[in-house]
C-alpha positions in Angstrom: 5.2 29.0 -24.3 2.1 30.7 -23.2 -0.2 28.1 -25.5 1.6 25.0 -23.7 1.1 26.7 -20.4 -2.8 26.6 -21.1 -2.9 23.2 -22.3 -0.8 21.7 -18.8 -3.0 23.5 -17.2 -6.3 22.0 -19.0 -4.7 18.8 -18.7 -4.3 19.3 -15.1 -8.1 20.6 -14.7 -9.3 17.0 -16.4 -7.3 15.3 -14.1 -7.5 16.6 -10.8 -7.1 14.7 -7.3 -8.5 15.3 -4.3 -5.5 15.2 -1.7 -6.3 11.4 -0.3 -9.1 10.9 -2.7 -8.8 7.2 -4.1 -10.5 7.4 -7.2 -9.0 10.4 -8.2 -6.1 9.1 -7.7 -7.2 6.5 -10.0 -7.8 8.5 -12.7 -4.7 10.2 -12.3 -2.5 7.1 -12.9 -4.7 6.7 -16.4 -4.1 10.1 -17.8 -0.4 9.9 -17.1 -0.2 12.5 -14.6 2.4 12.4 -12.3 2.4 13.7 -8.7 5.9 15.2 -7.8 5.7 16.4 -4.2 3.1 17.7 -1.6 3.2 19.8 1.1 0.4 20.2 3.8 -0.3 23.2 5.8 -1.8 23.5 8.9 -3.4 27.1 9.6 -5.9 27.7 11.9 -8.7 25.3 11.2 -7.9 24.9 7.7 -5.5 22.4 5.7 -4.1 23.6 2.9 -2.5 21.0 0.1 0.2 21.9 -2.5 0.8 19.5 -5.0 3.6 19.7 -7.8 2.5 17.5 -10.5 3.3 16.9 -14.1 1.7 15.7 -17.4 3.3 15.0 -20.8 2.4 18.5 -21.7 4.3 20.0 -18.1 4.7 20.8 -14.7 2.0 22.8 -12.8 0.7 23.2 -9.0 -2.3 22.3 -7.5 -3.2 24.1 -4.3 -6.2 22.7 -2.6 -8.1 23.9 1.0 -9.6 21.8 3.1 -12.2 23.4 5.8 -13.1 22.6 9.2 -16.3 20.9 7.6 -14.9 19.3 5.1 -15.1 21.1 1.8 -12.7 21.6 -0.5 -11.8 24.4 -2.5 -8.9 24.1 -5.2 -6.4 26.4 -7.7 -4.3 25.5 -10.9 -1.5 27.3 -11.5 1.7 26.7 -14.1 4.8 27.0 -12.4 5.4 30.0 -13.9 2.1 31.7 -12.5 2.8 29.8 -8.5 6.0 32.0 -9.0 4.9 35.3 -9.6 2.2 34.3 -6.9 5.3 33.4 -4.4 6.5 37.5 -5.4 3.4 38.7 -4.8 2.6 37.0 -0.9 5.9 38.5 -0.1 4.5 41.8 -0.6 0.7 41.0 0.8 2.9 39.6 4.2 5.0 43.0 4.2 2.2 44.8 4.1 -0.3 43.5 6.6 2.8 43.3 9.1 2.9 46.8 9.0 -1.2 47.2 9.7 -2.1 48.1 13.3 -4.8 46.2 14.9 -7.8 45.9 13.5 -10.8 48.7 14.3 -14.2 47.4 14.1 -15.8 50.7 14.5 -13.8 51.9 11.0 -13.5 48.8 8.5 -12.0 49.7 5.4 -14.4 50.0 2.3 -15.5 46.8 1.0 -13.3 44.9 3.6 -10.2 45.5 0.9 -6.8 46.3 2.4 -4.4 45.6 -0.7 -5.4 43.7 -3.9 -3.1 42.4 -6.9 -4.3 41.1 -10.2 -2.0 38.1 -12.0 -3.5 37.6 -15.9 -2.0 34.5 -18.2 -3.8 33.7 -21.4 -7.8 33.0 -20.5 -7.2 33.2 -16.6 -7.4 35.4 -14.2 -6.2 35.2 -10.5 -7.6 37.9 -8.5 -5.3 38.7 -5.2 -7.1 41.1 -2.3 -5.9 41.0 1.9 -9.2 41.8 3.4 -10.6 41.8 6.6 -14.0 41.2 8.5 -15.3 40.1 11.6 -13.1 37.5 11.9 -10.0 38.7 11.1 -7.6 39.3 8.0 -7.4 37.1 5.4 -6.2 36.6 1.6 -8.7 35.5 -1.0 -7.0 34.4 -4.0 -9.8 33.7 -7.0 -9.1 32.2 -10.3 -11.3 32.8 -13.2 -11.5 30.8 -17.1 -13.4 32.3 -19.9 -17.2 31.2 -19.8 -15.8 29.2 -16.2 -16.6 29.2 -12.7 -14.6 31.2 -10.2 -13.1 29.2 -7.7 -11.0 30.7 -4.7 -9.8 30.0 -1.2 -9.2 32.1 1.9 -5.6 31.7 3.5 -5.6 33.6 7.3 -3.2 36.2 6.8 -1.6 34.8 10.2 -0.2 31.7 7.9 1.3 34.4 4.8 5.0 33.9 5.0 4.4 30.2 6.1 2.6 29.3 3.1 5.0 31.6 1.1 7.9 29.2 2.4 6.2 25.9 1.5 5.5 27.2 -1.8 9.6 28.9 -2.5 11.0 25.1 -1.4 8.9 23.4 -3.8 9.4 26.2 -6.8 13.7 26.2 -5.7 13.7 22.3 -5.9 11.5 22.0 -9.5 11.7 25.4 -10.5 10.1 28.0 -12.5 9.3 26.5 -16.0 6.4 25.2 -17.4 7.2 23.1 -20.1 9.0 19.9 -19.4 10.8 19.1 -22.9 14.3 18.2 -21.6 12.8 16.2 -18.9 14.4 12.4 -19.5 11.4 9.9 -20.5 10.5 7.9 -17.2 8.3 4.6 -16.6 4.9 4.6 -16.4 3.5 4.8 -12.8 2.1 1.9 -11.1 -0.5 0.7 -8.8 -1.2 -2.0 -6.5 -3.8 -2.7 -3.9 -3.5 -4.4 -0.7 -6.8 -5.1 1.3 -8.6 -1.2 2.1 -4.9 0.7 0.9 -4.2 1.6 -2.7 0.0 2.2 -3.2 1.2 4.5 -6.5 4.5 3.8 -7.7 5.6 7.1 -9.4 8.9 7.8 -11.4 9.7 11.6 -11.4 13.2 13.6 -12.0 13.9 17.3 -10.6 16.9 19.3 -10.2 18.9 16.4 -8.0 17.8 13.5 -10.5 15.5 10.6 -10.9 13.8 9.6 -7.9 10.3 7.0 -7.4 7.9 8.2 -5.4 5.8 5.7 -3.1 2.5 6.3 -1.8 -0.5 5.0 0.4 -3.7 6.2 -0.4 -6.8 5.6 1.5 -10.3 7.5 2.0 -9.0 10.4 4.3 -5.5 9.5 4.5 -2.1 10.1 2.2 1.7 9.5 2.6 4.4 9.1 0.5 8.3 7.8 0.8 10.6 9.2 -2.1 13.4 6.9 -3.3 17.0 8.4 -5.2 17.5 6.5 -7.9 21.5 5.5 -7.0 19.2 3.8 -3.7 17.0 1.5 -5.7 19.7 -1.5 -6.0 20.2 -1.5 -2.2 16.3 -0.7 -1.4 15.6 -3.8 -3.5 18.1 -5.6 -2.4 16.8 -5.2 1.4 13.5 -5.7 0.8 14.3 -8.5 -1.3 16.2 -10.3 1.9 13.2 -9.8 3.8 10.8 -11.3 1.4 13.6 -14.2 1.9 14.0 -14.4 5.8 10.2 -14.3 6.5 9.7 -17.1 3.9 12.3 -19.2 5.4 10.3 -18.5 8.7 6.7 -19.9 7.5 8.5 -22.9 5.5 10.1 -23.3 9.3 6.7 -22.9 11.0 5.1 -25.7 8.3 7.0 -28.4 9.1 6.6 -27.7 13.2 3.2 -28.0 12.2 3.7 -31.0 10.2 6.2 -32.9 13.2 3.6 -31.7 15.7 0.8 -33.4 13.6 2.8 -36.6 13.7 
C-alpha cells in the first residue's frame, strides 16, 4: 500500500548508512534494518552505491554518490518507485544515443534535453538529461513536503550501466514494497575484531534464506553471502579449523615447555 510505502521509506531515512560508514552501520543493526545486497559503480570519477535494504515495515533502495572529493549525495526509493525509475533510464539512454554531438555554440535552453517527473505520496523525483560544459548528464532530485531536495548527477556515459545494476537487483528481490510473506529471520549480529567491525545479517529473496557477512571499516566495505542449505558444511569447516590451529599452539606450548627444560 501507498501508506506502507511512505513509512519504509521514513524508516529507511532515520536509518541511513553511509556505504563503509561504521557508525552508521551501527545504528542500522539497532533499528533492525537489514542490508540485502550492494552494488558499486564505477563512472568516471564518481562511485555510485545501491543498496537493497529492508525494515520490518519493507524493502526499499538506497542509492548513494560518492565524488571525486569525497561528498556524498544520497536517494530513497521503495522498490516500487527504483522500478518505474529502471523504465524510465531505458528511455533517457534511448534517447541521448540518438543525440549528435554536442554544440557549444547552440546549448539547448536551460541545459534540458529530456525530463520525466515520478510522484508517490509526499515525494517527488524530478528526472532531466542535461548538458553543459562538461558534458551530458542525468540529475535525478527527490523532494518531501517541507524537506530538503537532495539529488545526484549520473554521466549519461554510465546510463544503461547503471540501468543494468539496478534491473539484477529489482529481478532477484523484485518489485514489491511490503514484505508481509517474508518468513521471520534472526536478528543481525555484530562483532569487532581490533580496527574491523563484522555484521552478521539474515535475509531471504526469491532463491531463499541466505546470511550475509560483512567487514566494515572507515573507507572500506565487503560482504560474503552464505545459502542457507551451506551453513552446516561452512560451520562445519570453520569449525575444523578453529580445531587444527588449536591443536597447533597446544603443540607449540609444550616445545616451549621441553625447550625450557
Amino acid at each position: 500500500s501507498e501508506a506502507g510505502e511512505i513509512a519504509a521509506l521514513g524508516e529507511a531515512i532515520m536509518s541511513d548508512r553511509d556505504s563503509g560508514d561504521e557508525m552508521g552501520a551501527s545504528a542500522q543493526q539497532i533499528q533492525g534494518v537489514q542490508e540485502l545486497a550492494t552494488k558499486t559503480l564505477h563512472i568516471q570519477s564518481k562511485r555510485f552505491y545501491l543498496d537493497v535494504k529492508q525494515n520490518r515495515r519493507g524493502r526499499f533502495l538506497k542509492i548513494a554518490e560518492v565524488g571525486a572529493g569525497g561528498n556524498k549525495s544520497r536517494l530513497t526509493l521503495s522498490m516500487s518507485t527504483a522500478a518505474e525509475f529502471r523504465d524510465h533510464l531505458t528511455d533517457f539512454s534511448e534517447h541521448y544515443a540518438q543525440l549528435g554531438p554536442a554544440n557549444p555554440d547552440n546549448p539547448p535552453e536551460d541545459g534540458r534535453l529530456k525530463s520525466e517527473t515520478m510522484v508517490k505520496e509526499n515525494r517527488r523525483y524530478y528526472l532531466d538529461l542535461k548538458e553543459n560544459a562538461r558534458g551530458r548528464f542525468l540529475r535525478v532530485s527527490q523532494t518531501v513536503n517541507r524537506g530538503p531536495r537532495t539529488q545526484i548527477a549520473l554521466p549519461a556515459q554510465g546510463l544503461v550501466e547503471f540501468r543494468d545494476a539496478l534491473t539484477e537487483l529489482l529481478d532477484e528481490f523484485g518489485t514489491d514494497d511490503m514484505s508481509a510473506e517474508q518468513p521471520e529471520l534472526p536478528e543481525g549480529r555484530h562483532m569487532r575484531v581490533e580496527n574491523k567491525n563484522f555484521y552478521f545479517d539474515i535475509g531471504s529473496n526469491n532463491r531463499g534464506v541466505y546470511m550475509r557477512i560483512s567487514e566494515v571499516k572507515s573507507t572500506f566495505r565487503t560482504s560474503i553471502t552464505i545459502p542457507e542449505k551451506s551453513w552446516v558444511r561452512f560451520r562445519d569447516i570453520f569449525g575444523d579449523y578453529v580445531e587444527k590451529m588449536k591443536e597447533t599452539q597446544q603443540r607449540k606450548e609444550q616445545q616451549d615447555r621441553s625447550s625450557g627444560d
